[in-house]
TORKOL-4160 file (C-alpha; in steps of 0.2 Angstrom, whole numbers, padded with zeros to 4 digits, m for minus):
143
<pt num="1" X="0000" Y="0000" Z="0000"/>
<pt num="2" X="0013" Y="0012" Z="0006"/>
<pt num="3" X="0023" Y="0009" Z="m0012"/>
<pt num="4" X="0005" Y="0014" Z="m0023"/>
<pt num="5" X="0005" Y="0028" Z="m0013"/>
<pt num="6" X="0024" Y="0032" Z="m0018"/>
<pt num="7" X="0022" Y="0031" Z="m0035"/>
<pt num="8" X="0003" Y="0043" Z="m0033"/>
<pt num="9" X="0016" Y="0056" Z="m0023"/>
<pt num="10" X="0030" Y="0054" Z="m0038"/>
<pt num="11" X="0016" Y="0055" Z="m0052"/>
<pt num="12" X="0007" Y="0070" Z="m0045"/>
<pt num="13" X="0025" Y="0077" Z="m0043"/>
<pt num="14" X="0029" Y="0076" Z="m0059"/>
<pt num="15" X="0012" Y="0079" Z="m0068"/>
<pt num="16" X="0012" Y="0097" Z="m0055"/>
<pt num="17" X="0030" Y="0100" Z="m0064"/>
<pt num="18" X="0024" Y="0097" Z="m0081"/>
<pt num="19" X="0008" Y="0110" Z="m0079"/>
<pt num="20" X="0022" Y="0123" Z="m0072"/>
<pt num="21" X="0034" Y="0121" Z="m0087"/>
<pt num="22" X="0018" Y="0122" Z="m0099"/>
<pt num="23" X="0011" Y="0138" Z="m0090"/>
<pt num="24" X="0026" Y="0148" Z="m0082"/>
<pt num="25" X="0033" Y="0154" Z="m0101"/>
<pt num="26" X="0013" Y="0159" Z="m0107"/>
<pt num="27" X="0011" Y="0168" Z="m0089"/>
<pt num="28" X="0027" Y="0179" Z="m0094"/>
<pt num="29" X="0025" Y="0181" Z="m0112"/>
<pt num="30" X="0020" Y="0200" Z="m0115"/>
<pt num="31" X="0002" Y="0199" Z="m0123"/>
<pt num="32" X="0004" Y="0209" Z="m0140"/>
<pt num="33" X="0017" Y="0224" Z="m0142"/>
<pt num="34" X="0016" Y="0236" Z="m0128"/>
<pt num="35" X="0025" Y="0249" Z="m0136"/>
<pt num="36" X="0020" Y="0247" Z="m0153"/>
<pt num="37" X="0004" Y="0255" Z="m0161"/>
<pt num="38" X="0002" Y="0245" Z="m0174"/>
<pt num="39" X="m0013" Y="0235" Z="m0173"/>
<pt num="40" X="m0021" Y="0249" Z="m0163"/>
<pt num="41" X="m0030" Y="0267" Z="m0167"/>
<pt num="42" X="m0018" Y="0277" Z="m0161"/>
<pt num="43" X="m0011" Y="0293" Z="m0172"/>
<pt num="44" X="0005" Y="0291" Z="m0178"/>
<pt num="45" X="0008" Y="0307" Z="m0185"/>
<pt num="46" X="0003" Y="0325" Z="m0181"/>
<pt num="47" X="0004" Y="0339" Z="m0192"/>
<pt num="48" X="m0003" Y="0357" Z="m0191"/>
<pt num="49" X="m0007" Y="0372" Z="m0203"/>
<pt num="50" X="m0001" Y="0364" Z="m0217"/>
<pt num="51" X="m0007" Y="0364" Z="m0236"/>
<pt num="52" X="m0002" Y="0349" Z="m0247"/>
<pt num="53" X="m0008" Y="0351" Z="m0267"/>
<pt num="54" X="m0008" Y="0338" Z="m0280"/>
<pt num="55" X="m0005" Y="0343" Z="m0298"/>
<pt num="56" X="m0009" Y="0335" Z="m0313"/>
<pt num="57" X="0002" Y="0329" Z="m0327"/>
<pt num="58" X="0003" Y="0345" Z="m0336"/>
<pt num="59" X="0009" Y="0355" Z="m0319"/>
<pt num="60" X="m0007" Y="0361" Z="m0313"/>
<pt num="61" X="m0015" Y="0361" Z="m0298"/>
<pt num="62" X="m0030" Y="0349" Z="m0297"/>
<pt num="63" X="m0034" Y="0351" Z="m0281"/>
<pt num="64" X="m0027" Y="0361" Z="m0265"/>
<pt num="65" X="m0029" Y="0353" Z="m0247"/>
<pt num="66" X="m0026" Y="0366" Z="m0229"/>
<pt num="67" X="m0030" Y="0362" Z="m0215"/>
<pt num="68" X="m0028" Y="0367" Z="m0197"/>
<pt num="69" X="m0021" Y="0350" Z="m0190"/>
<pt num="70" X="m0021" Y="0335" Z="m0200"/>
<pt num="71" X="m0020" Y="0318" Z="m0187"/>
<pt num="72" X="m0015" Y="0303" Z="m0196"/>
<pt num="73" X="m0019" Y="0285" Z="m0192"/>
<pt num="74" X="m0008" Y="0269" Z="m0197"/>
<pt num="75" X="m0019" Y="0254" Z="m0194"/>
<pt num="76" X="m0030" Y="0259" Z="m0207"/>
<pt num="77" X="m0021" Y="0275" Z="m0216"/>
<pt num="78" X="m0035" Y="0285" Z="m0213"/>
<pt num="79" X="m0034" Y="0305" Z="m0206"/>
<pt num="80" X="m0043" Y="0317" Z="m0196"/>
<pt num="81" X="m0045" Y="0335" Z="m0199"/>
<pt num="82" X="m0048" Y="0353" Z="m0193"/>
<pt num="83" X="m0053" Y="0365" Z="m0201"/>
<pt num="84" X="m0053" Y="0358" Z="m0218"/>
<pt num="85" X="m0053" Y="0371" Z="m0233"/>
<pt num="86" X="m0050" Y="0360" Z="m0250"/>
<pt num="87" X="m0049" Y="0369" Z="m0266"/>
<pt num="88" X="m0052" Y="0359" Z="m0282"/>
<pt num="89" X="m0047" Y="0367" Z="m0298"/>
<pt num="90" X="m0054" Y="0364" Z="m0317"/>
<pt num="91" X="m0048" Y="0372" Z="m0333"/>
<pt num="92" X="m0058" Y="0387" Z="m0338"/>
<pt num="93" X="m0068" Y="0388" Z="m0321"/>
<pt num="94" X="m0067" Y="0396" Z="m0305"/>
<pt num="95" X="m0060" Y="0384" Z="m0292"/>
<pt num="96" X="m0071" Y="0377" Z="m0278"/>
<pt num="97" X="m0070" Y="0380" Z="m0261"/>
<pt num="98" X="m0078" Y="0367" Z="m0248"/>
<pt num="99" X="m0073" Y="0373" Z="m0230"/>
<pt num="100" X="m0079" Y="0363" Z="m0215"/>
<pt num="101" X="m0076" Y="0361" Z="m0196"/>
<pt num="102" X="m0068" Y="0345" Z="m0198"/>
<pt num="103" X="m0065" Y="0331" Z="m0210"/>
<pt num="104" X="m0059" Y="0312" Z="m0211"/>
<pt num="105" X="m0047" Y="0309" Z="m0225"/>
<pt num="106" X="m0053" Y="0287" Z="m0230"/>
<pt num="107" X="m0039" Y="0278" Z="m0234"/>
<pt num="108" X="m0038" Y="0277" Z="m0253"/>
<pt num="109" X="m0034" Y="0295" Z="m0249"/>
<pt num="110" X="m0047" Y="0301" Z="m0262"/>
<pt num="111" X="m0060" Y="0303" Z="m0254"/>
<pt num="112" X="m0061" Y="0314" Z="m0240"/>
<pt num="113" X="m0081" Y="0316" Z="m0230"/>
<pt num="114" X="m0082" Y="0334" Z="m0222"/>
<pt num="115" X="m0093" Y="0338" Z="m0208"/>
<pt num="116" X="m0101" Y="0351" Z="m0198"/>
<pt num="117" X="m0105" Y="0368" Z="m0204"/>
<pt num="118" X="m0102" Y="0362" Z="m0223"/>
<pt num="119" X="m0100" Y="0377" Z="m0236"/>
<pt num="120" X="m0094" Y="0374" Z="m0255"/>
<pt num="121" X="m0093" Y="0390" Z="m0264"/>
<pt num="122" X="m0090" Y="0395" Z="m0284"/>
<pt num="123" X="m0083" Y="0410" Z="m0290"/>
<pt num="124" X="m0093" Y="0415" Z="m0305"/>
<pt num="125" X="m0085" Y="0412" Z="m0323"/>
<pt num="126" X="m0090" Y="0418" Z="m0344"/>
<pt num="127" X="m0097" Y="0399" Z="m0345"/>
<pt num="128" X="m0106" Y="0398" Z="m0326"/>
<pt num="129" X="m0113" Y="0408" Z="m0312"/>
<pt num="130" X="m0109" Y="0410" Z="m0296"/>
<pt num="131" X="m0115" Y="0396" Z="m0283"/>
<pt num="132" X="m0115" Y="0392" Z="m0265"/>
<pt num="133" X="m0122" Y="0375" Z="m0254"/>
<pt num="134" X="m0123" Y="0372" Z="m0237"/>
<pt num="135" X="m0125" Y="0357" Z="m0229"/>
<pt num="136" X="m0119" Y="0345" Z="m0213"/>
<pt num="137" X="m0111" Y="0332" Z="m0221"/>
<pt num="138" X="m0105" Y="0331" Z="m0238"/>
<pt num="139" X="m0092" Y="0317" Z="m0247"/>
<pt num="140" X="m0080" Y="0324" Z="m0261"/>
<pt num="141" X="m0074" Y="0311" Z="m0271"/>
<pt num="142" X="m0054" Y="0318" Z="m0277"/>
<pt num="143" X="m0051" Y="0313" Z="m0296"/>
């Protein structure tokens, strides 16, 4: 009797150690990367009163992005804004001007939604008049 319950000691010993060895490495493995913000919405850059413009291929400007601060997100490459003024431009028209209190750049980074206090204004031109819309909310779609 005393030897069974010997080898119960010895196997719940050793079965005790073989739980340890299979937990103690998973218990002080770091879960995910603390210091990294990939994987998380966090920005990862910041910049403020800036104005970026894309031209087309003849060197002209297609359209003209300010805004106040720009926050940019890399887990999914998308941007918030302040302030946004964006300025497309058109052979032989006036450029439009949509100005809101803040904006999301998606992104594919042509398509930017505006929101809050939406205006979109035209100077008037020889082929078309002068035009203004308000609105909330309004999606420009960047070609």
């Amino acid at each position: 009797m005393t030897r069974h319950l010997n080898r119960l000691g010895i196997a719940t010993v050793l079965a005790a150690l073989v739980a340890l060895a299979w937990w103690l490495p998973n218990a002080l493995t770091p879960r995910g990367n603390l210091f990294e913000s990939e994987g998380r919405h966090e920005p990862d850059y910041i910049i403020e009163n800036f104005t970026a413009t894309e031209m087309n291929a003849q060197g002209q400007r297609k359209h003209e992005l300010r805004a106040a601060k720009l926050v940019h997100f890399y887990d999914d490459d998308s941007a918030d804004l302040t302030r946004p003024h964006l300025v497309q431009f058109a052979p032989n028209t006036e450029p439009v001007h949509t100005r809101a209190d803040r904006g999301r750049i998606l992104p594919n980074g042509k398509v930017i939604l505006m929101q809050g206090n939406v205006r979109v204004t035209r100077g008037a031109s020889a082929a078309d008049p002068a035009g203004e819309v308000r609105t909330e909310e309004m999606r420009v779609i960047l070609e």
